[in-house]
C-alpha positions in Angstrom: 25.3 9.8 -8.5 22.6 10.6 -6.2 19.4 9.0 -6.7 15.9 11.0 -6.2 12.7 10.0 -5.3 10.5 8.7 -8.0 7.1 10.4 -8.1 4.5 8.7 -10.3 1.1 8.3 -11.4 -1.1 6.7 -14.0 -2.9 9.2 -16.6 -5.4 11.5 -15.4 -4.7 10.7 -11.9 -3.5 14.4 -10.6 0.1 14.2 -11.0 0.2 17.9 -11.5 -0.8 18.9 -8.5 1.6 16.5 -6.7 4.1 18.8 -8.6 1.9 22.4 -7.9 2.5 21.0 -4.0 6.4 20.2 -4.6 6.8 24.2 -6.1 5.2 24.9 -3.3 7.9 24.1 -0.7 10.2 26.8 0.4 13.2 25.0 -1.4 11.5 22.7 -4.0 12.9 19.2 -3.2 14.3 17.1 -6.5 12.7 14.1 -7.8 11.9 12.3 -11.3 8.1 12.6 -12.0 6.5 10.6 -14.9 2.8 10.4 -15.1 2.3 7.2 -16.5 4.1 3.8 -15.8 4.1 1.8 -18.5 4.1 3.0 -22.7 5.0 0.8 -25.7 6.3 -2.1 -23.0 8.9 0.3 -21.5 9.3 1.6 -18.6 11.4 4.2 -16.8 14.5 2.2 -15.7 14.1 3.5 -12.0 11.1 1.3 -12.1 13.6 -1.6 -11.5 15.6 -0.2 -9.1 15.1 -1.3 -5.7 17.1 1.6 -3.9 15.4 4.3 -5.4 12.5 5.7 -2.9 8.9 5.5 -4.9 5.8 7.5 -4.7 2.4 6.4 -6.3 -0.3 9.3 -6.7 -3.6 7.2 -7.0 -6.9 8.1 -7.5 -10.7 6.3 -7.5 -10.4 4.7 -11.4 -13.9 6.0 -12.2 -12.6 9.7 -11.8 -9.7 9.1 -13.7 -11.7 7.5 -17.0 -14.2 10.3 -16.4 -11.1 12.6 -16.7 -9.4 11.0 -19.5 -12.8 11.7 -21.7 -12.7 15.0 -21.2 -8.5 15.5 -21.6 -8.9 14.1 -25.1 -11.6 16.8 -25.9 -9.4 19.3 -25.2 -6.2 17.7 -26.7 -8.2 17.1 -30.1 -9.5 21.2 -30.1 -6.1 22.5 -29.5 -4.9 20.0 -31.9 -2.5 18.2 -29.3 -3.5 14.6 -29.4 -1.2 12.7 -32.2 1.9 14.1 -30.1 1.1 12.3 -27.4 3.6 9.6 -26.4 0.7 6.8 -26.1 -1.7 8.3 -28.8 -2.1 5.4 -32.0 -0.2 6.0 -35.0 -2.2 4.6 -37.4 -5.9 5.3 -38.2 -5.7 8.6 -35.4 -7.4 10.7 -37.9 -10.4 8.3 -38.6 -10.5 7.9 -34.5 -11.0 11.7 -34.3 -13.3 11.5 -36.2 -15.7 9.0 -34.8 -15.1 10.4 -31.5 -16.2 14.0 -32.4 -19.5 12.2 -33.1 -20.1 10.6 -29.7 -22.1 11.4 -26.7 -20.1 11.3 -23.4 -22.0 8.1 -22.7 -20.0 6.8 -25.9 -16.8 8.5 -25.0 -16.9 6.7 -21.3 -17.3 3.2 -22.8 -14.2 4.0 -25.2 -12.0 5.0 -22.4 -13.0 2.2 -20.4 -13.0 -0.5 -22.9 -9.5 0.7 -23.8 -9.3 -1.2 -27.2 -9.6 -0.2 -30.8 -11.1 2.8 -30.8 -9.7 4.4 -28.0 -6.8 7.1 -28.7 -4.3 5.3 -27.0 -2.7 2.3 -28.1 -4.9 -1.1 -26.9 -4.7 -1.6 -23.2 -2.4 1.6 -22.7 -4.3 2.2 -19.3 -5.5 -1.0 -18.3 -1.3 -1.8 -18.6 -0.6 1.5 -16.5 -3.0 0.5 -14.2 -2.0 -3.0 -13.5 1.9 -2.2 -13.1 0.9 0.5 -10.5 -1.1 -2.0 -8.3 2.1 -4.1 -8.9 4.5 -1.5 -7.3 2.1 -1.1 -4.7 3.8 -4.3 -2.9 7.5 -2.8 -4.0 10.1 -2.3 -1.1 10.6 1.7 -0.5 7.6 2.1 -1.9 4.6 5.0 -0.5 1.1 5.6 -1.2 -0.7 9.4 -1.6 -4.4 9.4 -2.4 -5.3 12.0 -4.8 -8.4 12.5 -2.6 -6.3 13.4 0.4 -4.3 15.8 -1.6 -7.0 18.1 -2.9 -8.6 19.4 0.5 -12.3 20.9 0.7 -12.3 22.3 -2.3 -11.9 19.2 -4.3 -14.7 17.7 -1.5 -12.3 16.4 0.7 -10.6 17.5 4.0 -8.6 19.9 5.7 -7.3 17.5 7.9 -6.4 14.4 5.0 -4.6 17.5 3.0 -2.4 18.9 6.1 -1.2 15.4 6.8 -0.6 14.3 3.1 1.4 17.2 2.8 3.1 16.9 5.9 3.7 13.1 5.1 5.2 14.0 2.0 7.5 16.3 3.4 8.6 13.7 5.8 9.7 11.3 2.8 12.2 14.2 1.3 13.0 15.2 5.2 11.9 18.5 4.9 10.2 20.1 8.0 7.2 22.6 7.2 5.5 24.8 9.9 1.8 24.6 10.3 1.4 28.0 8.8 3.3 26.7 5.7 1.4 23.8 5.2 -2.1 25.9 5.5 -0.6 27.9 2.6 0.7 25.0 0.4 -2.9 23.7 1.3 -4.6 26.8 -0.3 -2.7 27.5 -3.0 -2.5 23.9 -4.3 -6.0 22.8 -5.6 -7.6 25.2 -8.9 -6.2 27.6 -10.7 -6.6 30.8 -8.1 -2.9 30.8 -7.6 -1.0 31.4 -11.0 1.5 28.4 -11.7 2.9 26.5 -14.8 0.9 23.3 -13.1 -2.4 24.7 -13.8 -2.6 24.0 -17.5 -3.9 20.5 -17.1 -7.1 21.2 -14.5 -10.3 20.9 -15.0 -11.9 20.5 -11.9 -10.7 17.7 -10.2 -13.6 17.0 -7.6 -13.7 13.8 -6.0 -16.7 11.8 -6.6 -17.4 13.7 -10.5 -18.4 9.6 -11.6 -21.4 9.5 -9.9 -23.3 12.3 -12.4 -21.2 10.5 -15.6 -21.3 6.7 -15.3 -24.5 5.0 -17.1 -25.4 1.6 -15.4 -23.7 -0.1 -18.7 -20.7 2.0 -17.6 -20.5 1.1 -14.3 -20.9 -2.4 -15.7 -18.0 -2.6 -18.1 -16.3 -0.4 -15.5 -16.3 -3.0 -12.4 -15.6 -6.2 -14.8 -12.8 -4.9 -15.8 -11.2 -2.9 -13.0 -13.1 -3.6 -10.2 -10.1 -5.3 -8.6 -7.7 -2.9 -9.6 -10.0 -0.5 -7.7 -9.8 -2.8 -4.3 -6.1 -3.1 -4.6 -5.7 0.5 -4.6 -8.1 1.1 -1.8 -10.9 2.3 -3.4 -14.1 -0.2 -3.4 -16.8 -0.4 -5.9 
């Protein structure tokens, strides 16, 4: 049986667009996607397998709690949360509750603290987060910044998003002309072109932390993952 590349993320880290980039390709290549690493202790058994080629979408931490506050607004008003494979199954309603009565500020320092009140079980991202700095020393394993992906839209570049895309070609030896990447490269980042990948933006700009961490925040925030953040290549 043939064995495809395994494309993954950690929540809230822009595994969607890796996948609005992939439909973007004349002929779609196959892979396995999963967008977190880690649930309940188990893990996708092409974790373990050494031959199997693996691709880590990562993203600066602070953007990615920033986005997980506002992902569970949106799951809790369309109603979406408690089917969520991480959610808590006990006390989810009271949790609701208390977290339609926070500020943001509030909101950030649940995400981040990742315990009891969160939404997700205790330590359901911190876990994620550790196993993907774990694979990041893996055989066969490659590396996409999130901020290289979304171009000068998202505040990046031009340049970083022609030669992510072009490097990620090269892993499923596909060959793209320039004039293909510069389209992939435009119709990749918001929702201007229609695709089934859209559903899960928001905004997606790099650097969004800055306007939502509180100094407590940013605190709790490099205690606790500032050296997650340096192993991924991001620094505090």
């Amino acid at each position: 049986m043939r064995k495809y590349p395994f494309v993954l993320s950690i929540p809230k880290a822009g595994g969607h667009l890796i996948l609005k980039m992939l439909s973007l390709f004349p002929e779609p290549p196959p892979c396995q996607w999963s967008d977190h690493v880690i649930s309940f202790g188990m893990r996708n058994p092409l974790y373990f397998d050494s031959s199997v080629m693996k691709i880590l979408l990562v993203r600066d931490l602070r953007d990615v709690f920033v986005s997980l506050v506002y992902w569970f607004d949106a799951q809790i008003e369309d109603g979406l949360i408690k089917r969520h494979l991480a959610s808590k199954q006990k006390g989810i309603d009271e949790l609701i509750q208390h977290w339609k009565t926070c500020s943001f500020d509030e909101k950030l320092t649940i995400v981040l603290e990742d315990g009891e009140k969160s939404l997700y079980y205790s330590r359901f991202m911190e876990e994620n987060i550790e196993e993907m700095c774990h694979l990041l020393n893996v055989q066969n394993t490659y590396v996409i910044h999130f901020e290289d992906l979304v171009g000068p839209k998202g505040g990046g570049t031009l340049e970083k998003q022609w030669e992510s895309i072009y490097f990620f070609a090269s892993l499923f030896s596909i060959e793209l002309t320039q004039e293909k990447v510069e389209e992939i490269g435009e119709k990749m980042f918001g929702n201007s072109y229609p695709s089934d990948f859209n559903r899960t933006f928001r905004k997606g700009k790099i650097g969004g932390w800055k306007d939502a961490f509180s100094e407590k925040n940013l605190q709790i925030f490099n205690a606790r993952y500032g050296h997650f953040q340096q192993a991924l290549g991001y620094f505090k």
